[in-house]
N, C-alpha and C positions, 0 to 999 in steps of 0.2 A: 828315725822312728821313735813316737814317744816311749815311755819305760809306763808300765800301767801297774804302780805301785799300790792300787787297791787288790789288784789280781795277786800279787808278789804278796801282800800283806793275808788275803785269804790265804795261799797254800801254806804259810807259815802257821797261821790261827788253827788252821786242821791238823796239819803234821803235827803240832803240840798237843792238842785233844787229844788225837788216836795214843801219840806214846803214853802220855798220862793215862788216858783209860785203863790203856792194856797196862800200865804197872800199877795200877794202886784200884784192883778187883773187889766188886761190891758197892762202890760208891755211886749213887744216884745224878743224876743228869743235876739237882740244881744242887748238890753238894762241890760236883766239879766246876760247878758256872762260880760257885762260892770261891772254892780252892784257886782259879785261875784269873776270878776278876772278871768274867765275862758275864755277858747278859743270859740268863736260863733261854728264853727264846731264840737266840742267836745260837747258842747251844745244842739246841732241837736243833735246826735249821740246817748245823754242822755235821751233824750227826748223820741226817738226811741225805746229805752229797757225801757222803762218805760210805755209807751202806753200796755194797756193791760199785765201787767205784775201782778201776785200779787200770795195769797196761794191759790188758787183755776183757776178754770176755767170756774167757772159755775157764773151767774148774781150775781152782790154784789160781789163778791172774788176777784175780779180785779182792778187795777189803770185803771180810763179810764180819757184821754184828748184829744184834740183837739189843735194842735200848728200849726204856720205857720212863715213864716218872718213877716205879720202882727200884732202876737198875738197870745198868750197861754191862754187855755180856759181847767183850772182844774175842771172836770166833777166829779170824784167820786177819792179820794184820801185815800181810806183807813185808813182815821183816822190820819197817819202818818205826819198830821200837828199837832196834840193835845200832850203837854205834858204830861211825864209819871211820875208819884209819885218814888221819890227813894226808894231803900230797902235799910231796916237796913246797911247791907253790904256795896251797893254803897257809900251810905252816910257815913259810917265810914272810905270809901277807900278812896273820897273827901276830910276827914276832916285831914285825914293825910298826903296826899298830901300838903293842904295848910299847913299844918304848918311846914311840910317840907321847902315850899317855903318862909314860912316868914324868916327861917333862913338864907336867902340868900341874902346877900345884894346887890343892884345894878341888879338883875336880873328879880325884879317885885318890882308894886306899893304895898310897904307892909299893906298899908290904905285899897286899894283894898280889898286884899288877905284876911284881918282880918275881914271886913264887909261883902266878900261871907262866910266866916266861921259864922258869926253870925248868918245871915239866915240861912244855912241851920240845924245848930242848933235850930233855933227858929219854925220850920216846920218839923222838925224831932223828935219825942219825942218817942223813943226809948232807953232799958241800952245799947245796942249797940254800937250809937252814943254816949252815955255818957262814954264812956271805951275811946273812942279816942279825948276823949276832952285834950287838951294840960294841963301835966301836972305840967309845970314849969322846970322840968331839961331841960339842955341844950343840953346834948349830946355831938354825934362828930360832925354833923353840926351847932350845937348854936356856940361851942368852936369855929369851924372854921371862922364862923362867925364874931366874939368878934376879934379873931386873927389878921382878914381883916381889921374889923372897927377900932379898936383900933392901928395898926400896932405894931406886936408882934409876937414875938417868940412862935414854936410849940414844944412841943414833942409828938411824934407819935409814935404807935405800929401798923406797917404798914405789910399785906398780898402781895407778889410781886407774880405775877401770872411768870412773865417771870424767876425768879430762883427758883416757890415753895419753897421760906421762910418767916420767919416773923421774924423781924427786931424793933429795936428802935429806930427811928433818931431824928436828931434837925434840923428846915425846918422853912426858910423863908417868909410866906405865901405871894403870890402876887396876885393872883386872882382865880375866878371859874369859868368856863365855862362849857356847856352841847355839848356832842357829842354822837351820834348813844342809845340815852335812858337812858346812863349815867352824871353822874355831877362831875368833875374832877376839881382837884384844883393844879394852876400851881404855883411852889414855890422853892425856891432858896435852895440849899444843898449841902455843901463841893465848893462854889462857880460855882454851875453849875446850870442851870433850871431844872427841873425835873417834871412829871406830876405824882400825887397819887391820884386813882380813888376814893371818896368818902368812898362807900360800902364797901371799903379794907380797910380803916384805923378803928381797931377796938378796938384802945381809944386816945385820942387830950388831952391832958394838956396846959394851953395858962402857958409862961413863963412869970417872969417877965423882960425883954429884951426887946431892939424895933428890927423888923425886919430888915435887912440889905437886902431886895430884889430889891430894889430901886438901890443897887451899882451893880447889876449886869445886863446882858443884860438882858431881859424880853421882848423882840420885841414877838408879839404872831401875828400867820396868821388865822387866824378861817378857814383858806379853806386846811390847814396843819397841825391842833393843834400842831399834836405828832409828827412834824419833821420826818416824815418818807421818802419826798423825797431825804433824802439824806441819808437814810439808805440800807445796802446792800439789794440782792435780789435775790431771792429763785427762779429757776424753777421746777417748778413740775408735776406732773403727776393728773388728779383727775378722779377718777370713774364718770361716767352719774350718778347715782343715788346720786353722794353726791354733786353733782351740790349749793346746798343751801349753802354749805360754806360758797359763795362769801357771802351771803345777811349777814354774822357775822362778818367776818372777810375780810382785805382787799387784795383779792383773783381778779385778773381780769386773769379773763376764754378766752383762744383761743377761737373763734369760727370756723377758718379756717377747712377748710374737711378733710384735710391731712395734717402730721407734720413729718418730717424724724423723725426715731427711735421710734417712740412713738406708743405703741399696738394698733389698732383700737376702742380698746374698752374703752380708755380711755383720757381723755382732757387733751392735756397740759394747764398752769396757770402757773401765775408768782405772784410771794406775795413778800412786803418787809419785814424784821424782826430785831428786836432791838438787840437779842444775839444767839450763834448758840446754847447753849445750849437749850435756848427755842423751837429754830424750830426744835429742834431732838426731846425733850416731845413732843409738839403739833404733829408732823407726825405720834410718835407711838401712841399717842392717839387719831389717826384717822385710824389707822393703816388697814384696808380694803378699806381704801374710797382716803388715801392722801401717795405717794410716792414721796419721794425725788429724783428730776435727778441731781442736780445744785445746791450748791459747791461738789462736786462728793467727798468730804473730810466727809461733812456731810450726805452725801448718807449712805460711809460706817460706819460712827460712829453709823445712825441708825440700819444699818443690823448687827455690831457689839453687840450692846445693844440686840437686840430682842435676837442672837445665846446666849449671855451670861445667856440672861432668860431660854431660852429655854434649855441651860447646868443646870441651877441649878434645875430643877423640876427633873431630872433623877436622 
C-alpha cells in the first residue's frame, strides 16, 4: 500500500499550529503564518479542520477554538500540546539515528548531536536504550567518514542496484549528501564522478593513499545530484493503480485525458535512466503496473526476456 506522505505531512503542519497557538497566546493568525513560515491562507485553512475536530464527537473529545484575523483563542486543545514520554523503541531509534549523524561530517553540529544523545540517555533508563548505545566501531559510515576528514583512499564492496552486482572498487571520496531519505557519497573512480548509496556499500576499508578527487571535476547541483538531466529517456505506459511509482522513482506522469496509441486504461510517463539493462529489470519487475513504449529496442528486449521465461517453465 502506497504511504500518502501529503496526508502524513498535513497532520504534522496542524499538530504544529495547534501546539504553537496554544503556547504563545494573543498572536494573530498572519503573525503565526510569520512565526512558522507558512502561507496566512493555508493557516486559515488549518485552523478550519482543526475547529472541532478530535476522537470523538461528544463534550471533551473535540479540539475547540476560536480564531479570527484579530486573534486565536485555544479553548480546549486535547492535551496535544503536552509532551509525550518516549518508548523504549523510539528512544533507541533516536539514539541510532544520532549516531548515524555524528558520523557525518559537514552535515550537522556534531556537539549538538552528542548532547541530544546524552539526554536522552540520561531520561531513558531502559536495556533497550542501552543495546544502542554507540559502541565504538566505526563501520561503513565512521570509515567513510575518516576517508572524507582525512582525505583518503577507499576500498569498497559495493551492491549496484542498476546491474544487480556486487563489485570491489577503489573510490575517491569527495563528499555526502542526502536525497529522497537516502545519504549518498559522491566520489571519483576510474577518473570519473560516480555516486554509491551509503546502505549499498557493504564494507569501507580507508587506504593508506590520499584521495585524488580534488583532480577531477566534482561541480555537484544539489537540484540534479545524479545527473540525470542528461541522461536518456524512457516512455512508458503506467497502470492507474500503480500511479505511486512516481512518489519513488523519477517518473513524471501525463495527466493529459488522451494520448494517441496509448489503451485508455493506462498513463503515459516518461522516466530518465542510467543503463538499459536496468530499465528492462525495473519494467519486468513491475511487470503488471509498468510497460515499455520508448526505445522500442528496449520494448522488445523486455517481451524477449518475459517469452524466454516463459519458454523455460515448459
Amino acid at each position: 500500500m502506497a504511504v500518502d506522505f501529503k496526508r502524513q505531512e498535513r497532520v504534522v503542519r496542524l499538530l504544529n499550529l495547534l501546539a504553537y497557538s496554544s503556547n504563545h497566546p494573543g498572536l494573530t493568525p498572519m503573525e503565526i503564518a510569520r512565526d512558522l513560515g507558512a502561507d496566512p491562507m493555508q493557516v486559515r485553512d488549518d485552523f478550519e479542520l482543526l475547529f472541532l475536530s478530535g476522537v470523538g464527537t461528544g463534550p471533551g473529545e473535540m479540539i475547540d477554538l476560536e480564531y479570527s484575523w484579530k486573534g486565536v483563542n485555544i479553548k480546549d486543545d486535547q492535551g496535544m500540546t503536552t509532551p509525550l514520554r518516549l518508548s523504549p523503541a523510539e528512544a533507541s531509534a533516536l539514539l541510532i539515528l544520532l549516531d548515524s549523524l555524528e558520523t557525518m561530517p559537514g552535515l550537522v553540529d556534531g556537539r549538538a548531536v552528542r548532547t541530544a544523545a546524552e539526554k536522552i540517555r540520561a531520561v531513558t533508563k531502559s536495556q533497550a536504550v542501552g543495546d544502542a548505545e554507540h559502541t565504538g566501531e566505526a563501520g561503513v559510515a565512521g570509515t567513510v567518514a575518516e576517508a572524507l576528514a582525512t582525505k583518503r583512499k577507499l576500498r569498497i564492496t559495493y551492491f549496484s542496484a542498476s546491474s544487480d552486482t556486487v563489485t570491489e572498487r577503489e573510490i575517491d571520496p569527495a563528499s555526502l549528501f542526502h536525497q529522497s531519505g537516502a545519504t549518498y557519497l559522491h566520489a571519483a573512480q576510474h577518473g570519473e564522478m560516480r555516486t554509491f548509496r551509503l546502505d549499498r556499500i557493504q564494507s569501507a576499508e580507508l587506504l593508506d593513499a590520499p584521495s585524488a578527487a580534488t583532480d577531477f571535476d566534482t561541480d555537484f547541483d544539489p537540484a540534479d545530484p545524479f545527473g540525470m538531466a542528461d541522461r536518456a529517456q524512457a516512455k512508458l505506459l503506467i497502470h492507474p493503480d500503480a500511479t505511486w511509482l512516481a512518489d519513488y522513482w523519477e517518473i513524471e506522469l501525463d495527466n493529459a485525458p488522451e494520448h494517441a496509441g496509448a489503451p485508455r486504461e493506462w498513463i503515459p510517463a516518461t522516466m530518465r535512466y542510467g543503463s538499459d539493462d536496468w530499465l528492462v529489470r525495473f519494467c519486468l519487475s513491475q511487470a503488471d503496473r509498468v510497460r515499455i513504449v520508448e526505445p522500442a529496442s528496449l520494448a522488445d528486449e523486455a517481451t524477449s526476456r518475459v517469452q524466454r521465461g516463459l519458454d523455460a517453465l515448459d
